[in-house]
PAZADREN-197791 format. One line per 10 residues: number of its first residue (from 1); for each residue z, y, x of N, C-alpha, C. Coordinates in nm, 2 decimals. Layout:
<atoms>
NUM) Z Y X Z Y X Z Y X; ...
</atoms>
This chain:
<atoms>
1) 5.71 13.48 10.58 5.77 13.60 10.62 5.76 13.62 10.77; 5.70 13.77 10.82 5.66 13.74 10.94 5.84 13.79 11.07; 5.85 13.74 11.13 5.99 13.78 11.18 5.96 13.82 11.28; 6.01 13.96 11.24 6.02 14.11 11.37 6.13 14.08 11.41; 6.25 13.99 11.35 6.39 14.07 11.35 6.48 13.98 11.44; 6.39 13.91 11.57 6.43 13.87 11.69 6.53 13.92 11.76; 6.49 14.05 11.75 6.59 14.16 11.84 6.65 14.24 11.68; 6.77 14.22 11.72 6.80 14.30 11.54 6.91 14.42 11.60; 6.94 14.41 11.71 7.02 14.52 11.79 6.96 14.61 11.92; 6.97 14.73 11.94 6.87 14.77 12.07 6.95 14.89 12.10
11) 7.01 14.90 12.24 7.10 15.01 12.27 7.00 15.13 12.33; 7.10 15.24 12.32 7.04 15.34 12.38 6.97 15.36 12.52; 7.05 15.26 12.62 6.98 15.27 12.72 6.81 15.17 12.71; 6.83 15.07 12.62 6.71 14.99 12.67 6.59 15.03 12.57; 6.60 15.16 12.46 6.52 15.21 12.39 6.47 15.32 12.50; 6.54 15.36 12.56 6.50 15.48 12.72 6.40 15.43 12.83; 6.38 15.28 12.80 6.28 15.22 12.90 6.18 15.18 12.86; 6.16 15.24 12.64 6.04 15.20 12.63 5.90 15.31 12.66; 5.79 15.23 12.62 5.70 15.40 12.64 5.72 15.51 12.55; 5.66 15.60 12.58 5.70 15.70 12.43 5.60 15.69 12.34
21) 5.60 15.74 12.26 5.47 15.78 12.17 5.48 15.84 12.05; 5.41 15.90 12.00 5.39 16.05 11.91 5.27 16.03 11.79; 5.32 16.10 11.72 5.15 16.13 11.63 5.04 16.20 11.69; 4.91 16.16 11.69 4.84 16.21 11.74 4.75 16.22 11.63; 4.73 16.23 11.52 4.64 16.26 11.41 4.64 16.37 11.39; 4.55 16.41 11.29 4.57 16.54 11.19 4.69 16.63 11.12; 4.71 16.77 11.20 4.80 16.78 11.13 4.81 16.91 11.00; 4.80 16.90 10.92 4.79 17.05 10.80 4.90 17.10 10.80; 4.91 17.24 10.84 5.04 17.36 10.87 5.00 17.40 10.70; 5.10 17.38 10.63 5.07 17.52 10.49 5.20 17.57 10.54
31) 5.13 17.73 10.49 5.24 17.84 10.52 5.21 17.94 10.38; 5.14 17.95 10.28 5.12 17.95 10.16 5.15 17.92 10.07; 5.20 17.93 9.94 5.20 17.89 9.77 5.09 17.80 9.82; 4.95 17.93 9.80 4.81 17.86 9.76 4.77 17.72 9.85; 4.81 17.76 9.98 4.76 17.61 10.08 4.87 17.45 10.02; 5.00 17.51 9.98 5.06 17.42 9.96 4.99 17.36 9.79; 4.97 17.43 9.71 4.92 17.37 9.62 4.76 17.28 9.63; 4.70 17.35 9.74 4.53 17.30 9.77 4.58 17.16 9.77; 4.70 17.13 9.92 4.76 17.02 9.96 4.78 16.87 9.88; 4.88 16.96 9.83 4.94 16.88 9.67 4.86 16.85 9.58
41) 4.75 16.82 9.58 4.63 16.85 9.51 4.55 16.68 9.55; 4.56 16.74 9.67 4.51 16.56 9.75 4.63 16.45 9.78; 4.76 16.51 9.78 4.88 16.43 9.81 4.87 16.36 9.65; 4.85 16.40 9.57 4.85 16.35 9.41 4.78 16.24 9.41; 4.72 16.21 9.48 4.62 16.07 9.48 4.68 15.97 9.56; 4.76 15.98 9.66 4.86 15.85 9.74 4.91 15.81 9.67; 4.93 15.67 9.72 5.06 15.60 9.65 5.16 15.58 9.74; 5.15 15.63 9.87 5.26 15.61 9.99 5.25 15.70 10.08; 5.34 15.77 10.09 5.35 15.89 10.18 5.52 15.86 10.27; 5.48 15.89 10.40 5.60 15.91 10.47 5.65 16.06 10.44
51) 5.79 16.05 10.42 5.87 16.16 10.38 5.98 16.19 10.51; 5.98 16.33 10.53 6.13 16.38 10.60 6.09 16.53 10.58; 6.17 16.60 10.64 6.22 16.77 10.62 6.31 16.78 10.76; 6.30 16.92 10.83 6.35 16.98 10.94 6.43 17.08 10.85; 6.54 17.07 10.92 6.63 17.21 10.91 6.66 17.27 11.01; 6.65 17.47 10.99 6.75 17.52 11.14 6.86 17.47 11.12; 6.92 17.42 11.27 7.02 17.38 11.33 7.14 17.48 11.28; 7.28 17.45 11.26 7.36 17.55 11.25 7.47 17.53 11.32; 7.50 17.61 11.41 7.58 17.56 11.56 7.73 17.62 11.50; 7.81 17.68 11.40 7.94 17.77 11.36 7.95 17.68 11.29
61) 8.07 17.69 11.27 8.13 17.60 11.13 8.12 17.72 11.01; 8.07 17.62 10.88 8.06 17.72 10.75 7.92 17.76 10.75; 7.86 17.70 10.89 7.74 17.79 10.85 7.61 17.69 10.81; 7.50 17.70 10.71 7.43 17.65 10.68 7.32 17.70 10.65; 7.19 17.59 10.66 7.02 17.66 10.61 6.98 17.56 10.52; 6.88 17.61 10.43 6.78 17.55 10.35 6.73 17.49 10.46; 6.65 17.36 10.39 6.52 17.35 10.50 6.45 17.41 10.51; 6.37 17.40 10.63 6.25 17.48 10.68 6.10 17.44 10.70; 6.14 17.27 10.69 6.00 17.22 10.67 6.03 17.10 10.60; 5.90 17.08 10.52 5.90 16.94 10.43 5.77 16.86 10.52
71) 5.81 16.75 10.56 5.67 16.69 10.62 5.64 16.58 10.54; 5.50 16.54 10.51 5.46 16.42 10.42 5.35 16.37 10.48; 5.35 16.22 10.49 5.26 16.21 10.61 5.14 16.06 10.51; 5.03 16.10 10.51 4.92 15.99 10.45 4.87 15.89 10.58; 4.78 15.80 10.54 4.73 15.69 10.65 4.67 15.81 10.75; 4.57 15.89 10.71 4.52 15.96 10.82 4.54 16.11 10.84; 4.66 16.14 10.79 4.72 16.31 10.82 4.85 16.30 10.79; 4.88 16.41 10.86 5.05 16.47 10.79 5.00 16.60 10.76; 5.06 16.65 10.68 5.14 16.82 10.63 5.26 16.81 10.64; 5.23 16.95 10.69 5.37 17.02 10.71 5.41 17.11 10.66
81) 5.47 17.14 10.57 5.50 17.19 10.41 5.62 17.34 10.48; 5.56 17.48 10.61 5.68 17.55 10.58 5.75 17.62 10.45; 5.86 17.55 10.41 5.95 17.62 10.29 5.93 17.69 10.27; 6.00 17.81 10.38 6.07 17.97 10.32 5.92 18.00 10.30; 5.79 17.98 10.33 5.68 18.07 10.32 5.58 18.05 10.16; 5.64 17.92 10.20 5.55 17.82 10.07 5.61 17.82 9.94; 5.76 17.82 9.96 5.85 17.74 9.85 5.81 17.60 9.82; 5.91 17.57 9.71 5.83 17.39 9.67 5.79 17.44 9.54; 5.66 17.43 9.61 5.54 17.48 9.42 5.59 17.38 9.32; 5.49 17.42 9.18 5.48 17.33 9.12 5.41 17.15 9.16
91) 5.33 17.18 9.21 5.26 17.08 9.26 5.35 16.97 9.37; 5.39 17.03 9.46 5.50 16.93 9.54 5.61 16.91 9.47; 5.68 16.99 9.38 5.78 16.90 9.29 5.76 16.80 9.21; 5.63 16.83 9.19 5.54 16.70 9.07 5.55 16.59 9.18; 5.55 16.57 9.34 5.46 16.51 9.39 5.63 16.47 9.46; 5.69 16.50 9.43 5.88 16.48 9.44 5.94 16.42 9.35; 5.89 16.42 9.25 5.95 16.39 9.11 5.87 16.22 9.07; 5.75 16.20 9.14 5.65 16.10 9.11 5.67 15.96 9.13; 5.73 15.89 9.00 5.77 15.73 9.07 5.66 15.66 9.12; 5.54 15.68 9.03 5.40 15.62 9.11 5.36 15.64 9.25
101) 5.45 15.76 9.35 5.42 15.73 9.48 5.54 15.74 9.55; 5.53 15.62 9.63 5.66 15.62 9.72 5.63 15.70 9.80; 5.76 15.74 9.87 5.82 15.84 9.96 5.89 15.79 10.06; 5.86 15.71 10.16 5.94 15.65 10.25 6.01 15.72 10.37; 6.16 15.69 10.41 6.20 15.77 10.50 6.34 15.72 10.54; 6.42 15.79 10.64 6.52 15.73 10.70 6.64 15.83 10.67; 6.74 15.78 10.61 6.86 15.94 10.57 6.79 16.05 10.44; 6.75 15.99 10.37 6.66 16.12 10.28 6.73 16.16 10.13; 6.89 16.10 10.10 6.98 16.17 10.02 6.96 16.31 10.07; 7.00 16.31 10.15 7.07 16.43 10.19 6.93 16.54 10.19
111) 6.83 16.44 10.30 6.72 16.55 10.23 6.65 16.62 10.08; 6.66 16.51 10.04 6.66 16.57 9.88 6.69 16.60 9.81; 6.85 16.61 9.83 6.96 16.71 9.78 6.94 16.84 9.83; 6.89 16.88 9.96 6.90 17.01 10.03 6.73 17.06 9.93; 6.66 16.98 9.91 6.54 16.99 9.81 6.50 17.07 9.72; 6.63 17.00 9.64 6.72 17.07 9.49 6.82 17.15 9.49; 6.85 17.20 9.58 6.88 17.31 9.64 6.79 17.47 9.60; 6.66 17.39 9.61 6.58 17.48 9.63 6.50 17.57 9.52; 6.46 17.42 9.44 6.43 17.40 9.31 6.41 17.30 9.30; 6.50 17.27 9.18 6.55 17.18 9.06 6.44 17.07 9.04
121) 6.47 16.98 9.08 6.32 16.86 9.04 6.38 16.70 9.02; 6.34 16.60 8.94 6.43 16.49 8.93 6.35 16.39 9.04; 6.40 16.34 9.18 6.37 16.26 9.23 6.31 16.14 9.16; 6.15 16.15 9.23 6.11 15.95 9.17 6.05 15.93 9.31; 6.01 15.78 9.33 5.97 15.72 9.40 6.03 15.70 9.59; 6.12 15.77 9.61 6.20 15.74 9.72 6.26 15.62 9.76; 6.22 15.58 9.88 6.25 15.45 9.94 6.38 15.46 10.04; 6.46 15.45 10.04 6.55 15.49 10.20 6.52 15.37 10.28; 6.46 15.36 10.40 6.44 15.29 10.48 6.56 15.19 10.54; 6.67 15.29 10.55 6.75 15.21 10.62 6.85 15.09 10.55
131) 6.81 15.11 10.40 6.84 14.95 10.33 6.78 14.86 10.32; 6.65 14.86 10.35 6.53 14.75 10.41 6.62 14.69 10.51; 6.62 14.80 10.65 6.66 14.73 10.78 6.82 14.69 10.74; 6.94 14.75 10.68 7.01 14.66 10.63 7.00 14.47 10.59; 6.91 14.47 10.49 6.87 14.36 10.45 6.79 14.29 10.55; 6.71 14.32 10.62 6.71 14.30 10.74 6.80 14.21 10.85; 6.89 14.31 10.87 6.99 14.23 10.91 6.98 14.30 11.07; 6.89 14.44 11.05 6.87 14.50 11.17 7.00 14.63 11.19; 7.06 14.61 11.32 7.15 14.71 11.31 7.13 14.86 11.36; 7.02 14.88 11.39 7.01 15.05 11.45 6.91 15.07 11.31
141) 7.00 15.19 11.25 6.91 15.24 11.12 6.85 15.35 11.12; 6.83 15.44 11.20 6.81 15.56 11.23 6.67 15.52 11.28; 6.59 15.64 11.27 6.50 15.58 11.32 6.39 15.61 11.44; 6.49 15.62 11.50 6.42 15.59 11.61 6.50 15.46 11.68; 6.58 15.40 11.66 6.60 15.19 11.67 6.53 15.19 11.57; 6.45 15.21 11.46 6.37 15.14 11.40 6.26 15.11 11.52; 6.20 15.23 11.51 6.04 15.21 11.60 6.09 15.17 11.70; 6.19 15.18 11.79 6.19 15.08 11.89 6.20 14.92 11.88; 6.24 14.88 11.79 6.31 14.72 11.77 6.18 14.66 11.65; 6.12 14.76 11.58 5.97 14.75 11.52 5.85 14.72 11.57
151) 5.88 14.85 11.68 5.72 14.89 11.73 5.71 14.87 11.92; 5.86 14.83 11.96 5.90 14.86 12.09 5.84 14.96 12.15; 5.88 15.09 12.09 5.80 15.24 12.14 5.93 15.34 12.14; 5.92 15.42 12.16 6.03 15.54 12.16 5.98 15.66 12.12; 6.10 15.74 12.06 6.03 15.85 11.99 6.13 15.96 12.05; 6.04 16.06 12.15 6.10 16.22 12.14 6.21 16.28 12.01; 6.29 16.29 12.08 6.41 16.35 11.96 6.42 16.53 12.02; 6.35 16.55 12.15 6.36 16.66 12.25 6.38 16.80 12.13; 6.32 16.77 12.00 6.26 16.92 11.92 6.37 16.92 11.82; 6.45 16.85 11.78 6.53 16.79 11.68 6.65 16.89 11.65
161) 6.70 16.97 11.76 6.75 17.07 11.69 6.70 17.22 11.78; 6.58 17.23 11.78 6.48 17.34 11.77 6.47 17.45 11.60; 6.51 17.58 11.66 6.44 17.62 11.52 6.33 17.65 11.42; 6.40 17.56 11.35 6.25 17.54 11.24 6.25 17.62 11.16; 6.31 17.73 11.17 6.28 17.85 11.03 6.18 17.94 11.10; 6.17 17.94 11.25 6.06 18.01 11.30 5.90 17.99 11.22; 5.82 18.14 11.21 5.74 18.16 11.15 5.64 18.07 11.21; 5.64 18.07 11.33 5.51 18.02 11.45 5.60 17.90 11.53; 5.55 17.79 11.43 5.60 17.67 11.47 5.51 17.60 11.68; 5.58 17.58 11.71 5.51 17.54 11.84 5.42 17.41 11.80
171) 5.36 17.36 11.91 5.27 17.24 11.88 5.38 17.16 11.91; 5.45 17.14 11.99 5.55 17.04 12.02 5.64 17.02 11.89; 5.68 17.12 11.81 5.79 17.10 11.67 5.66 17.03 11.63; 5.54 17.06 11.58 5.42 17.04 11.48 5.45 16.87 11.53; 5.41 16.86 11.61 5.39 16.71 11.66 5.51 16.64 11.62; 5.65 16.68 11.72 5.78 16.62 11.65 5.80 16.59 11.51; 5.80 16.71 11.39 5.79 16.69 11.29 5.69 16.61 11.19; 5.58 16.60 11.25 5.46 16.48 11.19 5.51 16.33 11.23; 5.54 16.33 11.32 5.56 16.19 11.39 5.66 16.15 11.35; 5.83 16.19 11.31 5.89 16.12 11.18 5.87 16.09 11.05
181) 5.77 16.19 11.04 5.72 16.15 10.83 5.61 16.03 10.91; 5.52 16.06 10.96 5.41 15.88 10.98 5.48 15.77 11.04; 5.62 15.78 11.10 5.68 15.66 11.12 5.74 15.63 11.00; 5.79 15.72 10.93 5.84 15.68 10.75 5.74 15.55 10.72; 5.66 15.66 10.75 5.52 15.57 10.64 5.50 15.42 10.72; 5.47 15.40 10.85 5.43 15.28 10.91 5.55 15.21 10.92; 5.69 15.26 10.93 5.81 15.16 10.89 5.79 15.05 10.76; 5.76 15.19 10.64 5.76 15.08 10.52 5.66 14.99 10.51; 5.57 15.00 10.56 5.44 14.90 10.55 5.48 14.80 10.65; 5.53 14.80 10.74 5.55 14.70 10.81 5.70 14.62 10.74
191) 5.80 14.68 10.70 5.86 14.60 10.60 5.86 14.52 10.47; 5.69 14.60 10.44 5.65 14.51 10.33 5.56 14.39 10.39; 5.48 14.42 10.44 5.41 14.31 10.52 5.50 14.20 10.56; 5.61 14.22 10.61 5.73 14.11 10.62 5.82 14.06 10.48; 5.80 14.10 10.40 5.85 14.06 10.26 5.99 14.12 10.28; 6.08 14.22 10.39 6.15 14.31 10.31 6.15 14.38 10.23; 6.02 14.40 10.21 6.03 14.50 10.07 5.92 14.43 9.99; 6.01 14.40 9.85 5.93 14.29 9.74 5.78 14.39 9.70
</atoms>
């Protein structure tokens, strides 16, 4: 078992002094039914996809949004699935519903409750990351102490409550929101590589 988990605590200031870093791969915007289905189409063949979703922010009490983006991230791309334009086709609830491919991510009840919300689909293959790093015995679960105390890198949170229901996503959201679903993904491989995850 290989042991990352030297440092199993990492505070806010000493994650501030690491470098940053971002996704810099491929990124597919669907803003279509049709593109989201093309998508879903190729996502049907993974067996491991990094999983998360952006919501607009809601600053009032009482007040609340659907999500506005679904991000799913493969070894060499992410998509970025916007909602309100897309919906969750047939094809991504298949691809939501699928125990054959994991879905790795950090906090993602809640995202996949806001999901089904949307339309009705029975969760398979979801991983929550942060019971790995429990088991672990790592205490920052969120993840960005993951990728720092993982990867000793730091991750922009700057876009995090930016609105995502906007039609014309900036490059900076595009980038923000890819770079949580591929750290999904490269968390869980690196926890299985370490025999956290059987």
């Amino acid at each position: 078992m290989i042991d990352f988990t030297a440092k199993l605590h990492i505070t806010k200031a000493e994650i501030n002094e690491l470098p940053m870093k971002q996704y810099e791969g491929p990124i597919i915007l669907c803003r279509t039914p049709d593109e989201a289905e093309k998508a879903a189409k190729k996502l049907k063949k993974e067996t491991l996809l990094g999983f998360d979703t952006e919501t607009r922010p809601a600053f009032r009490k009482g007040e609340s949004y659907d999500p506005s983006l679904l991000q799913l991230a493969t070894e060499n791309e992410v998509y970025l699935f916007q909602i309100q334009m897309t919906g969750l086709t047939k094809g991504l609830t298949a691809i939501l519903s699928d125990p054959n491919i994991v879905k790795a991510g950090v906090a993602i009840d809640r995202d996949v409750n806001e999901l089904q919300a949307i339309s009705p689909f029975k969760p398979g293959g979801f991983v929550e990351l942060a019971t790995y790093a429990k088991k672990a015995r790592i205490k920052n679960l969120g993840l960005r102490g993951l990728t720092a105390i993982l990867f000793g890198l730091r991750i922009s949170k700057k876009e995090q409550v930016s609105n995502w229901a906007r039609k014309d996503l900036t490059a900076s959201q595009q980038t923000y929101a890819a770079t949580d679903a591929w750290l999904g993904r490269k968390i869980y491989l690196q926890f299985k590589e370490a025999g956290v995850i059987g």
